[in-house]
C-alpha positions in Angstrom: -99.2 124.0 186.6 -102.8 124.7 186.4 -105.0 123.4 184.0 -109.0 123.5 183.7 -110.6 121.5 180.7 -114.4 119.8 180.2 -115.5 119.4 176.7 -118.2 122.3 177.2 -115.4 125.0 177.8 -113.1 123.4 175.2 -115.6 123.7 172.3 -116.4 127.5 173.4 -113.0 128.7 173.2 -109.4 128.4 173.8 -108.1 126.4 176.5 -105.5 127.9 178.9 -102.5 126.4 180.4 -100.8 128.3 183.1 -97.6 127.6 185.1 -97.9 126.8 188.6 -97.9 131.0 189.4 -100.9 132.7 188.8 -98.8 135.7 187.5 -96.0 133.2 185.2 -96.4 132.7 182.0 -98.9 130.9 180.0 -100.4 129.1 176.8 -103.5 129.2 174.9 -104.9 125.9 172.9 -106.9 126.3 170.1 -108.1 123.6 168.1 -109.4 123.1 164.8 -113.3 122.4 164.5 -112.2 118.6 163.6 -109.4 118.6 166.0 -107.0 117.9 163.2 -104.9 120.9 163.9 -103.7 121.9 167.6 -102.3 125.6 167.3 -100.8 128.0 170.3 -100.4 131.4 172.0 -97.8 131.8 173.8 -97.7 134.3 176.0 -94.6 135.8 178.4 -95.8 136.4 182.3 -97.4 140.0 183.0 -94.7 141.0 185.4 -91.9 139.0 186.8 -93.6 136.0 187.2 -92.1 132.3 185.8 -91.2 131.7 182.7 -92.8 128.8 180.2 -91.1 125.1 180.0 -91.6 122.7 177.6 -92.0 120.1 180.0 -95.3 121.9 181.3 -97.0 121.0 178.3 -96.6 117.4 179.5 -99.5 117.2 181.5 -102.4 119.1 179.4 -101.2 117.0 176.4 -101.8 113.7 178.2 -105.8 115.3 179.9 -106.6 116.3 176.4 -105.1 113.3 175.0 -103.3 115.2 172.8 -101.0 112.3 171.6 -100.7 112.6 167.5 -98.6 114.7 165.4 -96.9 117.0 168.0 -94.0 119.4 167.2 -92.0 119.2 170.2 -88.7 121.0 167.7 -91.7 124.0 166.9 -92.7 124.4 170.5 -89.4 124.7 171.9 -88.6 127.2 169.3 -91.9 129.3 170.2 -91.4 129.3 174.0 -87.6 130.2 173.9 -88.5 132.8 171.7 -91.4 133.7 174.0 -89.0 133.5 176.7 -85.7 135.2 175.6 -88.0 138.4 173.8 -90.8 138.6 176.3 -93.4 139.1 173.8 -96.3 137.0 172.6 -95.9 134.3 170.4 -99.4 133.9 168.4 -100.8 130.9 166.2 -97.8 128.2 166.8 -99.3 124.8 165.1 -98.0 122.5 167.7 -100.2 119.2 166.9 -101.4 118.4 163.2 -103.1 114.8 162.4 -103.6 113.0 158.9 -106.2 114.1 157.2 -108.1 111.7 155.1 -108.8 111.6 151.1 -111.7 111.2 150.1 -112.8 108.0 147.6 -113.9 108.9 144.1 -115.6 106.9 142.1 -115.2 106.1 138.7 -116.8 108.3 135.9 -116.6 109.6 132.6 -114.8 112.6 132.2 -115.6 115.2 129.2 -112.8 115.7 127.0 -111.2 118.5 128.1 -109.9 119.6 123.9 -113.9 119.6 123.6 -114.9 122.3 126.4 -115.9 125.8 125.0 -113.1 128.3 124.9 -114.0 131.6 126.2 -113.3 134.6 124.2 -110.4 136.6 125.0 -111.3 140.5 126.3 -107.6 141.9 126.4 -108.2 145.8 124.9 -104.5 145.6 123.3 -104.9 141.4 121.7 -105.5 141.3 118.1 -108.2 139.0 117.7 -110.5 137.4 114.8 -114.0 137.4 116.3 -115.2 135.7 113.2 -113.1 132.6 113.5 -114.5 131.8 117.2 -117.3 129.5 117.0 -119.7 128.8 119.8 -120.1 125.2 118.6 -118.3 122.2 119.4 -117.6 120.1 116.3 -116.2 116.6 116.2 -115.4 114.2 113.7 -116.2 110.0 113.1 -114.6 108.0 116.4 -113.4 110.7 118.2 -112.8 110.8 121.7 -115.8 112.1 123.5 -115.1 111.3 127.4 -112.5 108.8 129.0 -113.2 107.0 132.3 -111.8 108.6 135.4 -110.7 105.1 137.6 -111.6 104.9 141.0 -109.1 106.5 143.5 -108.8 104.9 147.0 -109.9 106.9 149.7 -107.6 106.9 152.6 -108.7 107.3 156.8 -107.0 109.8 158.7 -106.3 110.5 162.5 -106.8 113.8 164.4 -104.4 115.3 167.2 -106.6 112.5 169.7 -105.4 109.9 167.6 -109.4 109.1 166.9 -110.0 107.3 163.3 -111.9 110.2 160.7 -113.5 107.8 158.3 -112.6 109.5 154.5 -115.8 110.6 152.2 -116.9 108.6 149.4 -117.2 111.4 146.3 -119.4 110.4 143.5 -118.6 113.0 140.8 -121.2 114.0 137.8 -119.3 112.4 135.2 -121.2 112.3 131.4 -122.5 109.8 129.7 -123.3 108.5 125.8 -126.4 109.6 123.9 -127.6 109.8 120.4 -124.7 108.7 117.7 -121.7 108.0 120.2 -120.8 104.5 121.5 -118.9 103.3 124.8 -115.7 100.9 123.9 -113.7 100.3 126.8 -112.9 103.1 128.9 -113.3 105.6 126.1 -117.0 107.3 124.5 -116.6 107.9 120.9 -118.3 109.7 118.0 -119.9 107.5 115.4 -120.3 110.1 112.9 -119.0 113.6 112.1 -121.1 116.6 114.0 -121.9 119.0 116.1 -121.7 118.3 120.4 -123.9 118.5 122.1 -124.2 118.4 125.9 -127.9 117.9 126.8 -127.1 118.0 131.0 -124.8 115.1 131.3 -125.5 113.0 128.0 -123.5 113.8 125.0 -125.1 113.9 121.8 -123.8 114.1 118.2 -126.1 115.8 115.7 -125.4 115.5 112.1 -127.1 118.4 111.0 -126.4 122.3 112.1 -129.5 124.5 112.8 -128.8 128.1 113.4 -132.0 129.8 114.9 -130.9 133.5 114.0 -128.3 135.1 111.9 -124.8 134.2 111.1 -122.7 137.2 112.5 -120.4 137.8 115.2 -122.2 135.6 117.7 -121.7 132.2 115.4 -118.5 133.3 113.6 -117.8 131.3 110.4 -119.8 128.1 110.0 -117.2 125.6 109.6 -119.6 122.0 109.8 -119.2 118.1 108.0 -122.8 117.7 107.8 -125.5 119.5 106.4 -126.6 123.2 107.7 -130.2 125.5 108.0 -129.7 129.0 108.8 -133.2 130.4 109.6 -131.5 133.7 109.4 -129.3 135.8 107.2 -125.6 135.6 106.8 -124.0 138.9 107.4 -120.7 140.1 105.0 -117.4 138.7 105.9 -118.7 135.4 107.0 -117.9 132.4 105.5 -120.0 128.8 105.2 -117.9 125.4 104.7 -120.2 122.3 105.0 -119.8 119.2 104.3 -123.2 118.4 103.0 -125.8 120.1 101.9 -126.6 124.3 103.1 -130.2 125.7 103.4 -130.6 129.5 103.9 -134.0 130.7 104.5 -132.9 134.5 104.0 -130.5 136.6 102.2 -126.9 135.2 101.5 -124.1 138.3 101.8 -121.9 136.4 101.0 -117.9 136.3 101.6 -117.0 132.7 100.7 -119.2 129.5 100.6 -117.9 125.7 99.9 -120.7 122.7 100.4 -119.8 119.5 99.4 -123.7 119.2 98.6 -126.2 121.6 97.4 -126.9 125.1 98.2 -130.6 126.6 98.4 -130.8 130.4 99.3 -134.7 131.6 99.8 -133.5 135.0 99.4 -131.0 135.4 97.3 -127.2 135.8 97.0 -125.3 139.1 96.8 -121.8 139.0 96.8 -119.0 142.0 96.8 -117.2 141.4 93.6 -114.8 139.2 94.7 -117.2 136.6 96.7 -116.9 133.6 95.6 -119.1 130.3 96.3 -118.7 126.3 94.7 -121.0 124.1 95.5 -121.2 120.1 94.9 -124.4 119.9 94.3 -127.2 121.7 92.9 -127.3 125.9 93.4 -131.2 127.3 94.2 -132.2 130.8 95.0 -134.0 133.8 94.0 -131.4 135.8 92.9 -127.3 136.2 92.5 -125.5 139.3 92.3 -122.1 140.6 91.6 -120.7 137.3 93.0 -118.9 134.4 91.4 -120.7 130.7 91.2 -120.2 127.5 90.4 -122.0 124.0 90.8 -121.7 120.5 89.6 -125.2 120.2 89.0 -127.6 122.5 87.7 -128.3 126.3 89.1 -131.8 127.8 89.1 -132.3 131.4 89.9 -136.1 132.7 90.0 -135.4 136.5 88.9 -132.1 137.6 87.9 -128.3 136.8 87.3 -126.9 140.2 87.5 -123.0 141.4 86.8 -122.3 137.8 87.9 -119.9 135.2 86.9 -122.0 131.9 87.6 -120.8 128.0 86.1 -122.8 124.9 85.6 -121.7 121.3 84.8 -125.5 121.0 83.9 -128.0 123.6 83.2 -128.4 126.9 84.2 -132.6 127.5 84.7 -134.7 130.8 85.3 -138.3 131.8 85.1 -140.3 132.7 81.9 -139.3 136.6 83.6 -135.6 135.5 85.0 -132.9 137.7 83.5 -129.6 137.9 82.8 -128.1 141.2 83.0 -124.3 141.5 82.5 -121.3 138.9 83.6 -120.5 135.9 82.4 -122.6 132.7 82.5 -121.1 129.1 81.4 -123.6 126.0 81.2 -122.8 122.7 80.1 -126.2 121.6 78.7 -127.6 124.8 78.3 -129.4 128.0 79.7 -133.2 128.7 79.5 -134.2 132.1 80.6 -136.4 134.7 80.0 -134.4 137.6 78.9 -130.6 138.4 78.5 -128.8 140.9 78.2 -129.5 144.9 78.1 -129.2 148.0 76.0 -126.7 149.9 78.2 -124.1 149.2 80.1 -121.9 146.1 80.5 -122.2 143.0 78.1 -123.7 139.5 78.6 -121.8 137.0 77.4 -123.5 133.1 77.5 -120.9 130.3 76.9 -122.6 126.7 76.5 -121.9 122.9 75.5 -118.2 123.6 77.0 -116.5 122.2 79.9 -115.3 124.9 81.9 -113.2 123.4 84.1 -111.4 121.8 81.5 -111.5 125.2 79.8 -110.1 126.5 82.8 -107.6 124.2 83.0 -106.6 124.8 79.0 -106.0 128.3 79.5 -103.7 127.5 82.6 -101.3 125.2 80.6 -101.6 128.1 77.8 -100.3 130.7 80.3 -97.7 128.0 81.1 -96.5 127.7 77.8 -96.3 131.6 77.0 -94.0 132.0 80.4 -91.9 128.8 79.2 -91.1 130.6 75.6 -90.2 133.9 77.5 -87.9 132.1 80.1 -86.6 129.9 76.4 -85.7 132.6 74.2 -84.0 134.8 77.8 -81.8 131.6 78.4 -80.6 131.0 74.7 -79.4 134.4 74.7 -77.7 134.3 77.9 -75.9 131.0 76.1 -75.3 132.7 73.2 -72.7 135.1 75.2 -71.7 132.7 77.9 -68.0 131.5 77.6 -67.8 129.5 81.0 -68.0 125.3 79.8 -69.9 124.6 83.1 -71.9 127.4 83.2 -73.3 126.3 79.7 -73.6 122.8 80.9 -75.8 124.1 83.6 -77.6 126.2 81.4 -78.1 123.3 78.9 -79.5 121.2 81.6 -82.1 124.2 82.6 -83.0 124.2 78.9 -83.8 120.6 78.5 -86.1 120.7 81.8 -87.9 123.9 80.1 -88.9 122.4 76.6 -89.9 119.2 78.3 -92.0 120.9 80.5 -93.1 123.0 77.4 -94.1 119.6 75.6 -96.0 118.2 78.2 -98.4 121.7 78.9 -98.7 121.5 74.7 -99.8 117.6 74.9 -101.9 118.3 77.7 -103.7 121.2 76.6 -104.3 119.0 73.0 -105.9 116.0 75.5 -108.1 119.3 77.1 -109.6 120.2 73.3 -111.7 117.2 73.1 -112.8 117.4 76.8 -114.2 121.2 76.1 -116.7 120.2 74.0 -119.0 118.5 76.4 -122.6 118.7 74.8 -123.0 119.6 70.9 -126.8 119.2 71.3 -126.8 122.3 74.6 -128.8 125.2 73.4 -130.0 128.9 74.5 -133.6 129.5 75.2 -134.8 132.7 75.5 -138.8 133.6 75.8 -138.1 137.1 75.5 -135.8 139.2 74.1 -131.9 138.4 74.0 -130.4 142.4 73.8 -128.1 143.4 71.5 -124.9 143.2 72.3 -125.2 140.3 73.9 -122.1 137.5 73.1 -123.4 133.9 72.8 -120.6 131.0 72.2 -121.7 127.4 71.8 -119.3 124.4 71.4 -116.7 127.4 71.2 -118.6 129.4 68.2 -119.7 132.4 68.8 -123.0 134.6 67.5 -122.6 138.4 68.5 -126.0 139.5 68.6 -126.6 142.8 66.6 -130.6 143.2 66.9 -132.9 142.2 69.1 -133.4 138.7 69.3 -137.3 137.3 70.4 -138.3 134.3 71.4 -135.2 132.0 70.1 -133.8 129.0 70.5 -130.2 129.4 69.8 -128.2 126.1 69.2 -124.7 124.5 67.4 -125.5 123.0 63.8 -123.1 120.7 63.4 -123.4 120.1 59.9 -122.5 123.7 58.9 -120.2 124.2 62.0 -121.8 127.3 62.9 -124.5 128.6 65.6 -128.3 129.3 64.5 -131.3 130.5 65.5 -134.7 129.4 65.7 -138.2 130.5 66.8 -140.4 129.1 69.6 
């Protein structure tokens, strides 16, 4: 056998190993560019010539000191194949070292719940594009990042047997910023926010700025903290916050819960059926055909229009702020400059009550009405029912139903004292109150019939009855 090899010719190419015939057959080495991988043509003799032997390889494994990892079971398969078929047998991996593994070091890892989710793009998938949010919200001493523990890197041998030292990988792991804290192998949130990922430190903001609209490329603002939107908030979008809600332009909107107050610079229009509570105070310009309601007080500067609006407190407009149709309830009182108009629907101004527990009255009034129907149904059915245990049962049912009944009567007797919340709330009105115009105080009612200037409207309690009086 014939065999030619410097380390020049080896890197330039495959190497060839011939049987002792010029015209036999013969194998080509190719090695990987580490020389962790040996692989092998084999090729059948051009004519007649000698065929391969594994013992051949013998020699050219001990000159390239080929003495790791070799397949002696594959290359006996490959050259009686090459032999028995005469045909070339290409890319035979004969010798394959260890590789090594590389060492990592330790680092935080993100939290992978906390990456961004892509949205989906199928055509056919049925998807709400206002419930995807681009922002990452977490809450009070969650889970920001863990530590990834240092793995062991591990050396490995090529076909030579010669040591390859392993890599030492250093990844780009994240670390704590503003409002998180590092306990053990963990970095948590110390308060509820918004993520944010400012290169590799994590940040928790408190507060949610949105520079443009809310719309398709925010979806619904879902936040615990408080939230300024410099832009407006398209229909069909809906707010939650935690804390308090700024909006610097117009408000279309859908639904719209804070936990503190609400200030709209440019007003509120709703659809009918929009609906928006708020914990603290309400502020804007304007509300329309939209239900409200605030613990505090609500102060619009123009107009109330076809609007159902609430206040635990006061509801406040400018000496030129309307009221124009709807319903508006306000503990303390209502100050405004005109209400009510000569056409179309009817103002009607409810003060000095407490509508939630007027709310809640009416419920346990409904209660009682569907309790009497399902009564006076079930004594009739007893009436004609002959069956002893079926009477039984029906007794039973009957005793649950008037005890119910009782306890909606006593409760909405406990709710008649809570309604009347202020006997001292009054109706200011600098201009004209329009006739036509309903206006209930401490649950007495004046239908105004004329037009009514520049009145203070309030509950004399000594006569029971709501007066008037100039300003």
């Amino acid at each position: 056998m014939e065999y030619e090899n410097t380390t020049e010719k080896r890197k330039q190419g495959p190497q060839e190993v011939m049987t002792g015939d010029k015209n036999g057959a013969h194998v080509l080495f190719n090695f990987s560019d580490n020389d962790l991988e040996l692989k092998a043509d084999f090729m059948p003799p051009p004519g007649k010539g000698p065929h391969l032997e594994g013992g051949q390889l013998n020699t050219a494994f001990e000159r390239l000191n080929i003495v790791n990892g070799i397949r002696w079971d594959t290359i006996e398969e490959a050259i009686e194949d090459c032999n028995l078929n005469h045909h070339p047998v290409k890319g035979v991996l004969i010798a394959r070292g260890e590789a090594p593994s590389a060492e990592v070091t330790e680092y935080f890892a993100l939290n992978p719940l906390l990456k961004e989710k892509p949205r989906q793009n199928e055509e056919n998938a049925r998807i709400d594009y206002k419930a995807h949010s681009p922002f990452i919200i977490v809450k009070k001493d969650q889970a920001l990042a863990r530590m990834q523990p240092r793995k062991a890197g591990k050396e490995g041998r090529n076909v030579h047997g010669t040591v390859i030292p392993f890599a030492v990988v250093r990844p780009e792991g994240v670390s704590g910023g503003e409002n998180t804290r590092t306990e053990g192998n963990l970095i948590l949130s110390n308060v509820n926010g918004q993520l944010i990922r400012d290169k590799n430190t994590l940040h928790v903001k408190e507060n949610l700025t949105i520079k443009g609209p809310v719309d398709y490329n925010t979806g619904h603002i879902i936040f615990p903290g408080d939230v300024m939107i410099e832009g407006p908030v398209m229909d069909g979008f809906k707010i939650y916050s935690g804390g308090s809600v700024l909006i610097k332009q117009t408000f279309d909107v859908t639904d719209a819960v804070t936990r503190g107050d609400l200030i709209v610079a440019g007003g509120i229009i709703g659809r009918g059926t929009a609906l928006i509570k708020v914990g603290g105070e309400l502020r804007t310009k304007f509300i329309e055909n939209c239900r409200a309601a605030a613990r505090k007080s609500i102060t619009v500067d123009s107009e109330i229009i076809n609007s159902m609006v609430y206040s635990l407190d006061r509801i406040e407009l400018g000496e030129k702020g309307k009221i124009l149709g709807g319903e508006v309830y306000a503990v303390h009182g209502i100050r405004a400059g005109s209400i009510g108009k000569k056409q179309g629907r009817a103002t009607k101004v409810h003060c000095g009550i407490d509508f939630t527990a007027d709310q809640e009255k009416e419920k346990n009034n409904n209660q009682m009405r569907i309790i009497s129907a399902k009564l006076v149904k079930l004594r009739e059915m007893m009436e004609a029912e002959q069956d002893a245990g079926r009477r039984a049962r029906m007794e039973e049912l009957k005793k649950r139903l008037e005890d119910e009944q009782k306890k909606a009567a006593a409760r909405v007797g406990e709710l008649l004292d809570a309604i009347k919340a202020d006997e001292n709330a009054s109706v200011e009105v600098m201009g004209e109150i329009a006739p036509g115009t309903l206006i209930e105080i401490c649950q007495v009612a004046l239908f105004v019939t004329e037009p009514m200037k520049k009145v203070r409207i309030r509950f004399d309690k000594t006569n029971g009855k709501v007066i008037s009086e100039s300003l």
